[in-house]
VOBA-1610 file (N, C-alpha, C; in pm, whole numbers, padded with zeros to 5 digits, always signed):
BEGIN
Unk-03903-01113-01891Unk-03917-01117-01745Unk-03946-00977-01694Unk-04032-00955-01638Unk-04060-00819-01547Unk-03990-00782-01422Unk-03976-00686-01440Unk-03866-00657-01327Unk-03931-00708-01167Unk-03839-00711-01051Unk-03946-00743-00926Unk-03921-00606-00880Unk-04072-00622-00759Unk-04078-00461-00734Unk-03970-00427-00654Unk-03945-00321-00618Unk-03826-00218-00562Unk-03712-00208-00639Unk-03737-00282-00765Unk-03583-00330-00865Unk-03613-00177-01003Unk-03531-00122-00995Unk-03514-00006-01044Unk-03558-00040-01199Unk-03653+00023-01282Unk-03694+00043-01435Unk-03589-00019-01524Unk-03558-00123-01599Unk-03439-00150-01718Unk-03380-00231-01672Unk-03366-00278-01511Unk-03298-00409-01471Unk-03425-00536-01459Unk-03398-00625-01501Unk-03477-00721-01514Unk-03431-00870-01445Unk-03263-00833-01359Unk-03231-00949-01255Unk-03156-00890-01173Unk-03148-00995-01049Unk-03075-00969-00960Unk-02962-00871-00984Unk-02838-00991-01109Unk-02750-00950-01093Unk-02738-00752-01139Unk-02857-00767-01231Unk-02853-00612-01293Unk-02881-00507-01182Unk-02935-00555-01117Unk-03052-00444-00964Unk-02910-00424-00901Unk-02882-00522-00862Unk-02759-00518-00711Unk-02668-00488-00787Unk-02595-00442-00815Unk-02501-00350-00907Unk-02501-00235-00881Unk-02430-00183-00767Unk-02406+00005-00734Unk-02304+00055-00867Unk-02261-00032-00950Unk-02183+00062-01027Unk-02251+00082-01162Unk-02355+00001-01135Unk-02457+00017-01283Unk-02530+00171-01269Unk-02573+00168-01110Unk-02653+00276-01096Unk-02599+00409-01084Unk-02488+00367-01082Unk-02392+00515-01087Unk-02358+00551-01233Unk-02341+00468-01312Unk-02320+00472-01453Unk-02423+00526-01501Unk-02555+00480-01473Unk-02661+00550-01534Unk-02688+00678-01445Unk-02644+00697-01380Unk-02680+00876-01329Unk-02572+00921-01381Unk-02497+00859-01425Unk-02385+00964-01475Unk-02432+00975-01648Unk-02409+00906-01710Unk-02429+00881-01861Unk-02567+01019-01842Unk-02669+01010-01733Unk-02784+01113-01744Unk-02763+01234-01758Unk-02671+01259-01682Unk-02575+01365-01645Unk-02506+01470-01760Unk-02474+01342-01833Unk-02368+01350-01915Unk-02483+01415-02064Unk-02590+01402-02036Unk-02668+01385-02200Unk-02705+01254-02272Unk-02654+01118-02182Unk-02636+01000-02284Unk-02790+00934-02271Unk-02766+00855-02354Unk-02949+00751-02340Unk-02957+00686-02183Unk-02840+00659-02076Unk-02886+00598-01984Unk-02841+00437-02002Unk-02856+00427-02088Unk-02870+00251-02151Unk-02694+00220-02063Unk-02683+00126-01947Unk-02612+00048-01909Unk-02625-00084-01885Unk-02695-00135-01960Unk-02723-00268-01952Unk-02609-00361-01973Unk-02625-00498-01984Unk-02472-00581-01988Unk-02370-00542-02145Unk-02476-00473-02277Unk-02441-00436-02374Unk-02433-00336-02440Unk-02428-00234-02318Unk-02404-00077-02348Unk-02324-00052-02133Unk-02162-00072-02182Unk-02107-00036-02080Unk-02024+00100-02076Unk-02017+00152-01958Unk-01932+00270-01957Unk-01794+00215-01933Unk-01630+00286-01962Unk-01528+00244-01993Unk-01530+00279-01794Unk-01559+00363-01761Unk-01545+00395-01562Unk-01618+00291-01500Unk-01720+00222-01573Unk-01752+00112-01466Unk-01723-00018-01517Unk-01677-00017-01667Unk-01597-00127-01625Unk-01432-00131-01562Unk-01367-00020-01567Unk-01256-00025-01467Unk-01283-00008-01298Unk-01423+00031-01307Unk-01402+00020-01138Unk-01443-00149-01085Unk-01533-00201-01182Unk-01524-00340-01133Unk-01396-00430-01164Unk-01343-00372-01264Unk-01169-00455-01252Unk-01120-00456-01180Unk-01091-00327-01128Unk-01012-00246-01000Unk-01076-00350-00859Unk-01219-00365-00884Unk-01247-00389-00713Unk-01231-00556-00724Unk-01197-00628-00830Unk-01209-00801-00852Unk-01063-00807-00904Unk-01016-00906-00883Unk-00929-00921-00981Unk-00935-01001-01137Unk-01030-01128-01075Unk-01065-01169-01194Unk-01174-01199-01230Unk-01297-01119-01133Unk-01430-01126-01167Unk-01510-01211-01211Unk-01443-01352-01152Unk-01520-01502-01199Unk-01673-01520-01274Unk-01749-01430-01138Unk-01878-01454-01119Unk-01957-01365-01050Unk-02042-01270-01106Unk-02175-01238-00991Unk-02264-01314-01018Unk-02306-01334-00830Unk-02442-01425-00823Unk-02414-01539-00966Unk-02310-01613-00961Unk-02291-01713-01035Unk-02317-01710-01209Unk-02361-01604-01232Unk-02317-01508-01314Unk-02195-01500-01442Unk-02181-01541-01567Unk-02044-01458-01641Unk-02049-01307-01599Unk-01886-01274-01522Unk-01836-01112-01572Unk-01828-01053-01714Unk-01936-01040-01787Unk-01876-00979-01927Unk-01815-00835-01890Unk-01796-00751-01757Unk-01695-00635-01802Unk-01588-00671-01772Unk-01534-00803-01715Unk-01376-00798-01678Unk-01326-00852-01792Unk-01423-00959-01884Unk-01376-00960-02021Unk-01353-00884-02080Unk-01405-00783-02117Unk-01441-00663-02154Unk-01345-00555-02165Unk-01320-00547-02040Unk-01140-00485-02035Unk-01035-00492-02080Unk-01044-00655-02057Unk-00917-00715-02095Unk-00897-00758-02260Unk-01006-00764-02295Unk-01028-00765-02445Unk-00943-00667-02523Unk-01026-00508-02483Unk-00938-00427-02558Unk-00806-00345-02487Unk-00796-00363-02334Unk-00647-00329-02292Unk-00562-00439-02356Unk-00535-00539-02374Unk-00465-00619-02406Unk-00455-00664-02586Unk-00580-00600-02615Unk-00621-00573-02785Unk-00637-00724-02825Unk-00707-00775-02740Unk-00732-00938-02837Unk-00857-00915-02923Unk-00790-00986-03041Unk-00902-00986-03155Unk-00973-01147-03210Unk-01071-01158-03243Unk-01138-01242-03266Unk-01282-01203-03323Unk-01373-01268-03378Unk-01489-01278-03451Unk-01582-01360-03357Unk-01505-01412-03289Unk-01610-01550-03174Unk-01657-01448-03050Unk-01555-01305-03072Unk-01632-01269-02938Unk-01766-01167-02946Unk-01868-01231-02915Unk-01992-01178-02907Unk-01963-01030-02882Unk-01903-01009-02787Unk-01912-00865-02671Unk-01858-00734-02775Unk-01786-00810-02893Unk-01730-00689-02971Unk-01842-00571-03022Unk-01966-00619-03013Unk-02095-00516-03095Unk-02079-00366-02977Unk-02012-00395-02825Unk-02026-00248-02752Unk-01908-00224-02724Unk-01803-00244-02775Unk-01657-00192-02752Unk-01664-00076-02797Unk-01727-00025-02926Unk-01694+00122-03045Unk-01760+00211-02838Unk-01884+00150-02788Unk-01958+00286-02726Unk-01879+00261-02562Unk-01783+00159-02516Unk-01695+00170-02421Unk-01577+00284-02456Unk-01551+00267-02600Unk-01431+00378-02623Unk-01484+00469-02624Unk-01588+00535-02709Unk-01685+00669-02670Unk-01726+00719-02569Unk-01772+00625-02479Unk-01826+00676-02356Unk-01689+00736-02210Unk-01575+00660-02285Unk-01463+00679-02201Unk-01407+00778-02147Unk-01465+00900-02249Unk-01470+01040-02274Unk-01490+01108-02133Unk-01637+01047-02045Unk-01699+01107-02014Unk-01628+01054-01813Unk-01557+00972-01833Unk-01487+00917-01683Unk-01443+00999-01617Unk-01440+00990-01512Unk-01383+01067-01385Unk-01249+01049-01325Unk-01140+01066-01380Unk-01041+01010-01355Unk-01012+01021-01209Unk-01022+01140-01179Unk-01008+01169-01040Unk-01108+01064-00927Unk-01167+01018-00946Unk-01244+00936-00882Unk-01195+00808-00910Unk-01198+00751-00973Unk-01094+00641-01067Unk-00987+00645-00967Unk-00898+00719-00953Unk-00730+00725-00910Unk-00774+00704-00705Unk-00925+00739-00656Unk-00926+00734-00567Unk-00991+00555-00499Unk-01047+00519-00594Unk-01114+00372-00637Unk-01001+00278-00626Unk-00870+00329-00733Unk-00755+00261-00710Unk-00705+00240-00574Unk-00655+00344-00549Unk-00543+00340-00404Unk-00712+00239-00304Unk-00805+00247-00307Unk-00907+00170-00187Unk-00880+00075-00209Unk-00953+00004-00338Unk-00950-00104-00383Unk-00853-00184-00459Unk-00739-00128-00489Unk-00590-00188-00542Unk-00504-00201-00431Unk-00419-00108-00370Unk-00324-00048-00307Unk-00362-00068-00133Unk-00465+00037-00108Unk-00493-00010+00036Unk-00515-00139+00074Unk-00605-00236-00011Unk-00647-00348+00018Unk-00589-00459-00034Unk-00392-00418-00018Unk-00292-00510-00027Unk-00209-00495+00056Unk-00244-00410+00155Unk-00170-00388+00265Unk-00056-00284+00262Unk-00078-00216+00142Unk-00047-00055+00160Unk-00045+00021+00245Unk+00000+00054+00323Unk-00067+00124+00483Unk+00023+00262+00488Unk+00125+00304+00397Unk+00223+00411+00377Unk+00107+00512+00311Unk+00048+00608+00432Unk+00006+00696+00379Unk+00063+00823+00305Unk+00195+00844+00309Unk+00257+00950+00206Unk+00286+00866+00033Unk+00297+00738+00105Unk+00291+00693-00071Unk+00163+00703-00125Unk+00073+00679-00027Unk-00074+00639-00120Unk-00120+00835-00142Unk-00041+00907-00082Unk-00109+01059-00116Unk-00062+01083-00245Unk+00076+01064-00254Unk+00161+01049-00372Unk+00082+01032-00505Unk+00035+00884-00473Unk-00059+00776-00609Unk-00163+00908-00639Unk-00235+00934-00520Unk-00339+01018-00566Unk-00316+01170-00636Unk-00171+01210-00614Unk-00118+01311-00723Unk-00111+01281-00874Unk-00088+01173-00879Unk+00015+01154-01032Unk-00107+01079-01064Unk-00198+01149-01207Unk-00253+01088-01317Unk-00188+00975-01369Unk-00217+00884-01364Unk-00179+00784-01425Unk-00229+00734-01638Unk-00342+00843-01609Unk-00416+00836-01763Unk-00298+00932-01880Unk-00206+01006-01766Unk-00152+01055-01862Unk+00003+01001-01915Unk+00007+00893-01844Unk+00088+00805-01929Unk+00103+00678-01965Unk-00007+00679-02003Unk-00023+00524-02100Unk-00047+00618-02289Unk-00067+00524-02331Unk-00134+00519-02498Unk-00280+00589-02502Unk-00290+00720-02549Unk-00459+00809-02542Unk-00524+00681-02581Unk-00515+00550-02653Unk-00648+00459-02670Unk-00678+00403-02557Unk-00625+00388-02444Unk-00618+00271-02360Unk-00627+00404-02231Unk-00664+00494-02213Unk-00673+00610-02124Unk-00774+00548-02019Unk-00868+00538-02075Unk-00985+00492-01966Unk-00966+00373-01911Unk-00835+00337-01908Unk-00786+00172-01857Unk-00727+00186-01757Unk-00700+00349-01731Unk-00525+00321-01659Unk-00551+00298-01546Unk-00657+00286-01447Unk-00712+00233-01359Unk-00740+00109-01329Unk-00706-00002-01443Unk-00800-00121-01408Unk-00705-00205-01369Unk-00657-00305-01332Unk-00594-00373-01266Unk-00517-00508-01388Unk-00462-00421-01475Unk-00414-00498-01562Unk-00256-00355-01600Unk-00147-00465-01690Unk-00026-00397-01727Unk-00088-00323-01864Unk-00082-00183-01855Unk-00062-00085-01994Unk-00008-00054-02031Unk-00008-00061-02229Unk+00106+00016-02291Unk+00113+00183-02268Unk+00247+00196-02274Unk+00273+00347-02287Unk+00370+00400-02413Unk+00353+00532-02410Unk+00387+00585-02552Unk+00562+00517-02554Unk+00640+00478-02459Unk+00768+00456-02457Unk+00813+00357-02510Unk+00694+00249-02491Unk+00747+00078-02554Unk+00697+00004-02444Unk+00721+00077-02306Unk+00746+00014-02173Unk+00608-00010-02126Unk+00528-00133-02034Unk+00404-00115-02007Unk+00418-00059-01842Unk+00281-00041-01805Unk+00249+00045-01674Unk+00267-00041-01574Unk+00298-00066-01457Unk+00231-00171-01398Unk+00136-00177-01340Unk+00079-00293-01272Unk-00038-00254-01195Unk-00041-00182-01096Unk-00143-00128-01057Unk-00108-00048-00935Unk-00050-00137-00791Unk-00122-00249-00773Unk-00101-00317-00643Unk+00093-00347-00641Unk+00126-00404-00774Unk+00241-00456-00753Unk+00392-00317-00742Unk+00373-00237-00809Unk+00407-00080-00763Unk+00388-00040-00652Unk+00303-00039-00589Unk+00284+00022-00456Unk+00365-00099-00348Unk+00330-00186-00374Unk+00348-00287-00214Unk+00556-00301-00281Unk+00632-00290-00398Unk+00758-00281-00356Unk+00806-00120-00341Unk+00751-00050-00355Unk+00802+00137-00290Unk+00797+00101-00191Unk+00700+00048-00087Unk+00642+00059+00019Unk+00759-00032+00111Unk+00805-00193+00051Unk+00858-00235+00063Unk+01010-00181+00075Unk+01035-00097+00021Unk+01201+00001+00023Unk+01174+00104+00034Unk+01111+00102+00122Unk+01083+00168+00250Unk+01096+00390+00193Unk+01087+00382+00051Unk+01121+00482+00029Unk+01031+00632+00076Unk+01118+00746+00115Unk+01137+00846+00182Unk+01102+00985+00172Unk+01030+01046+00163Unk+01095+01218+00110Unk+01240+01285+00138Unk+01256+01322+00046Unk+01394+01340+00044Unk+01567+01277-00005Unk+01511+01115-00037Unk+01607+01056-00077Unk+01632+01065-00184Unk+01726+01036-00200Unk+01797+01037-00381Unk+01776+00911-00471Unk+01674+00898-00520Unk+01596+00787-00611Unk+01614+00759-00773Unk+01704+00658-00789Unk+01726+00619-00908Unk+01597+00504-00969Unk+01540+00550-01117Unk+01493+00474-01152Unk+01507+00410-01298Unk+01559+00283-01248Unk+01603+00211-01365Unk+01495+00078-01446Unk+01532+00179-01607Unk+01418+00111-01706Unk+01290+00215-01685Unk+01294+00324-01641Unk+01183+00385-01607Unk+01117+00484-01724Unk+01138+00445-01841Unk+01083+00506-01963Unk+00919+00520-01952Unk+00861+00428-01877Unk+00687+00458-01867Unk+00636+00628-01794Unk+00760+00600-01716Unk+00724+00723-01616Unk+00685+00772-01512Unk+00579+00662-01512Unk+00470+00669-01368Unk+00587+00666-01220Unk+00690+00584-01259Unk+00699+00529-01060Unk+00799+00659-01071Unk+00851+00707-01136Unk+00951+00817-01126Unk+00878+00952-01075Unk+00789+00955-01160Unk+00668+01008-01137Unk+00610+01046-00959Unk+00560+00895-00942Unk+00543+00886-00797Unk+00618+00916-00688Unk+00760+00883-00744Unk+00838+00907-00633Unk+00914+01058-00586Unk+00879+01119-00733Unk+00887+01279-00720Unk+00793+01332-00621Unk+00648+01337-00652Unk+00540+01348-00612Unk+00602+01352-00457Unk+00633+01223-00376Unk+00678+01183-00285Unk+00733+01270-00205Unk+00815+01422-00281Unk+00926+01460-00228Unk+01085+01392-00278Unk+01122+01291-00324Unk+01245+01224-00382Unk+01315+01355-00475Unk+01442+01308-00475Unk+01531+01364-00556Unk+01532+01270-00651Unk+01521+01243-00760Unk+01442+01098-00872Unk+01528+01161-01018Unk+01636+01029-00997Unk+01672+01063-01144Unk+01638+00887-01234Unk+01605+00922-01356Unk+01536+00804-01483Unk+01665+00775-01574Unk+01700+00639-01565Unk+01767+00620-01672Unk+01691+00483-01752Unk+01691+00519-01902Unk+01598+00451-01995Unk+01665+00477-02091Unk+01683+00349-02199Unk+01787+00310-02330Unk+01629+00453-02405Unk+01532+00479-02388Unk+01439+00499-02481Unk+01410+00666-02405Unk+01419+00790-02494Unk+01462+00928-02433Unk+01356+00964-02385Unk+01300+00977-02250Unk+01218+01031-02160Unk+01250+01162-02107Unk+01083+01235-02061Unk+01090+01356-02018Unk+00972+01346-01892Unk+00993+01348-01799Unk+00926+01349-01692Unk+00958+01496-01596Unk+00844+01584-01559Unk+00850+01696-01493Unk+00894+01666-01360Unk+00979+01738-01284Unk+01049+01746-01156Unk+01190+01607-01139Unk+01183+01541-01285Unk+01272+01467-01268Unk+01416+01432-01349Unk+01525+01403-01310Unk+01612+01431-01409Unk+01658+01281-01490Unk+01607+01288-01620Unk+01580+01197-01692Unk+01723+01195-01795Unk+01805+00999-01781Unk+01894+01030-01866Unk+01894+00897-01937Unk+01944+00943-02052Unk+01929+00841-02186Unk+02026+00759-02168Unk+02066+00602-02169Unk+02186+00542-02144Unk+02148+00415-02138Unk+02250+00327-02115Unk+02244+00204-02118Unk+02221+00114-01932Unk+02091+00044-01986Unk+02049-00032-01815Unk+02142+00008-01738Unk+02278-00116-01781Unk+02382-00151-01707Unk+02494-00080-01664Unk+02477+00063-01717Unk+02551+00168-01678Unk+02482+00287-01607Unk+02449+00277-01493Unk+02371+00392-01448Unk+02448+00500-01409Unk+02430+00604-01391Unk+02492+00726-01333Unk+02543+00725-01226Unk+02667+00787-01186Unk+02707+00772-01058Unk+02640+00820-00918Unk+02605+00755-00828Unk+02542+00788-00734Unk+02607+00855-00610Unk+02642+00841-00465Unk+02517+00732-00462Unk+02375+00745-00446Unk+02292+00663-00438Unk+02165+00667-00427Unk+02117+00623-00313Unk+02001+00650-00238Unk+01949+00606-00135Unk+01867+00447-00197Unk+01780+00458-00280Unk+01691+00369-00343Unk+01728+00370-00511Unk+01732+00234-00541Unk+01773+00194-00711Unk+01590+00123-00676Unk+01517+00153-00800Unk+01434+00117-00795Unk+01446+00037-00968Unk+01405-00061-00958Unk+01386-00124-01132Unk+01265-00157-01186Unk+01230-00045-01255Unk+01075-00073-01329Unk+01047-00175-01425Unk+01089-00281-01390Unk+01088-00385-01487Unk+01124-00536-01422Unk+01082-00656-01434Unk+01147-00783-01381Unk+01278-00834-01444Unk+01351-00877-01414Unk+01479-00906-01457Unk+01461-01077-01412Unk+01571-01168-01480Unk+01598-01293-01427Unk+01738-01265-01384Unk+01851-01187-01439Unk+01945-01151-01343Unk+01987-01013-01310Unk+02077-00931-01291Unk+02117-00823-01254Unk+02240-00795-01242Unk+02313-00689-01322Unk+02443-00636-01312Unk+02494-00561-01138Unk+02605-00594-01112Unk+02667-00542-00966Unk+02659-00377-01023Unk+02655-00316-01145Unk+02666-00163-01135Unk+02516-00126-01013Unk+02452-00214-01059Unk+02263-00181-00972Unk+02318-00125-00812Unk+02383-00224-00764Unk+02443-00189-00622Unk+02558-00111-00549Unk+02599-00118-00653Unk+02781-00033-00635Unk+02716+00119-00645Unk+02622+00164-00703Unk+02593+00310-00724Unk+02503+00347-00561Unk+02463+00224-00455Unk+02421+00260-00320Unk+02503+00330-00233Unk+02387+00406-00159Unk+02441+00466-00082Unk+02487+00361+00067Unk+02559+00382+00122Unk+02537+00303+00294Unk+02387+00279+00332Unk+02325+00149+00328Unk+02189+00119+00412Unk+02114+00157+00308Unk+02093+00169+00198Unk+02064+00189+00036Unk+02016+00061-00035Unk+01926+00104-00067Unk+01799-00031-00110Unk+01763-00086-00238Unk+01795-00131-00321Unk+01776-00210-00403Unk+01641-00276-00454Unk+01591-00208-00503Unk+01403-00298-00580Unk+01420-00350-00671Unk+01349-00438-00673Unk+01317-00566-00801Unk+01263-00683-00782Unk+01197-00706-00911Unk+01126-00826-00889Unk+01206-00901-00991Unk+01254-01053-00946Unk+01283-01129-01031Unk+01224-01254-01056Unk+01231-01271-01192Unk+01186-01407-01280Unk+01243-01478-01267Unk+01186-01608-01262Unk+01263-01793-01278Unk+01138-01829-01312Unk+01139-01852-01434Unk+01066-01905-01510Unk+00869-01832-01489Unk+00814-01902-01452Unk+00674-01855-01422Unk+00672-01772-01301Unk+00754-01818-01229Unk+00725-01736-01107Unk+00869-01642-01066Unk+00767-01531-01032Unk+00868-01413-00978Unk+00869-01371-00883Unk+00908-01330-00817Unk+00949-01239-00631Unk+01016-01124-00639Unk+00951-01008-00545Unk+00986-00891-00546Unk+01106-00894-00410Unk+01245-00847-00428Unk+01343-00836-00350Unk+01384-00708-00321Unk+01411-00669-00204Unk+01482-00573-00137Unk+01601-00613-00100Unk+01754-00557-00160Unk+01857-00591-00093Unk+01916-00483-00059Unk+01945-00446+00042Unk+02031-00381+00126Unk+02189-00371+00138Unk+02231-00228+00129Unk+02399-00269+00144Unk+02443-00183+00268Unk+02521-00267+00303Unk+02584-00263+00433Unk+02763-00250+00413Unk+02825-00144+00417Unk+02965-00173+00387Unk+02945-00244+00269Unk+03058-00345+00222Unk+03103-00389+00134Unk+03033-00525+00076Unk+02911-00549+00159Unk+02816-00686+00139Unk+02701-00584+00118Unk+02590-00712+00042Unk+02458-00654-00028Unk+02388-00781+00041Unk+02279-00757+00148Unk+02162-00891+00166Unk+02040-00842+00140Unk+01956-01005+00048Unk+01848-00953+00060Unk+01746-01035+00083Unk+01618-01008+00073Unk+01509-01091+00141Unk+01401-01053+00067Unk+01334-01143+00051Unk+01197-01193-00064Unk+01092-01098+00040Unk+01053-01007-00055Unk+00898-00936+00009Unk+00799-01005-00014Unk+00740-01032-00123Unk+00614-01055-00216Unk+00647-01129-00314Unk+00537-01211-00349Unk+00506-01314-00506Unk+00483-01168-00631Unk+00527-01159-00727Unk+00497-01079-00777Unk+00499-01093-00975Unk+00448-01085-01055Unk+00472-01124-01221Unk+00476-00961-01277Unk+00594-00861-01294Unk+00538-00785-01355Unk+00634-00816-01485Unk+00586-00705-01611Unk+00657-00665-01668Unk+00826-00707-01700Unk+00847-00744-01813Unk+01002-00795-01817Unk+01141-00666-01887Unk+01220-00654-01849Unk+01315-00595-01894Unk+01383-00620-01983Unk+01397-00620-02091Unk+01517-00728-02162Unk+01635-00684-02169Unk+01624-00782-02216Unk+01856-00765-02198Unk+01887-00811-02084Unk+01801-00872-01994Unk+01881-00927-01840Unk+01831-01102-01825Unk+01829-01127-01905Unk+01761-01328-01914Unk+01911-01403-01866Unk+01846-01473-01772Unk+01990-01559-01739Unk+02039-01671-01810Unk+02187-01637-01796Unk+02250-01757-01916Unk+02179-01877-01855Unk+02153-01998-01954Unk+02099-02144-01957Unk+02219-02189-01885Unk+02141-02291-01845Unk+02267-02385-01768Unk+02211-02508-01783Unk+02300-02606-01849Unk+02291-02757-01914Unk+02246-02843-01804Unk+02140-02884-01759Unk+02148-02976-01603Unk+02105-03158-01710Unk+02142-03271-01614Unk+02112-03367-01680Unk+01963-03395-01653
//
């Protein structure tokens, strides 16, 4: 098929022409020294995370298969198979990954993740745009840490997405200046963030972490350090939760988490007030699980 006129040299359809992130890929790859070649089988690892980032699940262009949201998720998630065609340009997605802009990436995020979930806390979203996120996941999966999927990190622990991180900080209402516990926080990032923030941010994780500006301690979930704390934040979903989580609040001291029942989870803010804790469902939310907190079974007929 010949291209139609005004349709740029090497695209030969719609869906290839109308593609601003193709054409940015190929001025960059130019840039860079590379052949140019961005066609559906020579992708860059930056444009396929910026179309992750801007879709969530990239059904369809112009009715269309997404082969980059496959693509992503293929090797962030490391599925292997022989049936999948797409494996012949994975070796030049990891090569080319080299050449990404993280800094542009991290600004792609907060637009198209974070802002456009109703993020509207501009000291958190300045925050996001401090803290590299590439630098704590797994160096294979670097050019991922942008895309809108959970990453491993060197700890055990995965990343979360950006949207579901941002909208519960935002949600507990957290501060510069408060005293921020983060529990299960071996990945790093939200401890991370909430330093960034201005927070006083201390990490407790069964798995020994070192995070800069923050005071990181080795220990068990269910025993956290004595507080109190303004914000207990929990980097992880739980199906239940120990009373130490709340007893370490300060007065009017906030409580994060998302919890599991079965498929579906909800992100909660509970609040303590004197000697009572209430709380109230923010958001639908699936991240990441904690273990060691699964609720006992209960026999129903």
């Amino acid at each position: 098929m010949e291209a139609s006129p005004g349709i740029e040299p090497g695209y030969t359809d719609l869906q290839s022409a109308a593609s601003p992130l193709r054409h940015e890929a190929l001025e960059t790859r130019k840039k860079a020294g590379g052949c140019g070649d961005v066609t559906e089988h020579a992708l860059t690892g930056n444009e396929c995370v910026q179309v992750e980032a801007a879709t969530d699940c990239c059904a369809n262009w112009f009715g269309q298969p997404c082969i980059l949201a496959r693509l992503t998720r293929l090797l962030v998630r490391g599925e292997q198979g022989s049936g999948h065609a797409d494996y012949a340009c994975l070796a030049r997605l990891h090569r080319w990954g080299s050449v990404m802009d993280f800094a542009a990436a991290r600004d792609t995020m907060i637009e198209s993740q974070v802002r456009t979930n109703d993020v509207s806390d501009l000291a958190l979203q300045s925050a996001m745009r401090k803290v590299a996120r590439e630098a704590f996941v797994i160096p294979e999966k670097r050019e991922f840490a942008y895309a809108e999927v959970e990453i491993p990190t060197p700890s055990g622990r995965l990343l979360w997405k950006p949207r579901d991180f941002a909208k519960l900080a935002q949600a507990g209402r957290v501060l510069a200046g408060e005293r921020v516990l983060v529990i299960g926080g071996g990945a790093g990032y939200s401890a991370a963030v909430f330093a960034a923030l201005g927070c006083a941010v201390t990490l407790v994780d069964e798995v020994p972490t070192d995070i800069a500006g923050v005071t990181c301690v080795t220990g068990k979930l269910t025993n956290p350090p004595a507080g109190p704390f303004d914000v207990v934040f929990v980097d992880g979903a739980v199906q239940t939760y120990p009373d130490s989580w709340t007893e370490v609040l300060s007065e009017g001291g906030r409580l994060c988490l998302v919890i599991h029942k079965g498929a579906v989870g909800v992100a909660n803010i509970l609040t303590k007030s004197g000697s009572t804790v209430a709380g109230r469902i923010v958001f639908d939310a699936f991240v990441p699980e904690l273990p060691g907190f699964a609720a006992e079974p209960v026999f129903t007929f």
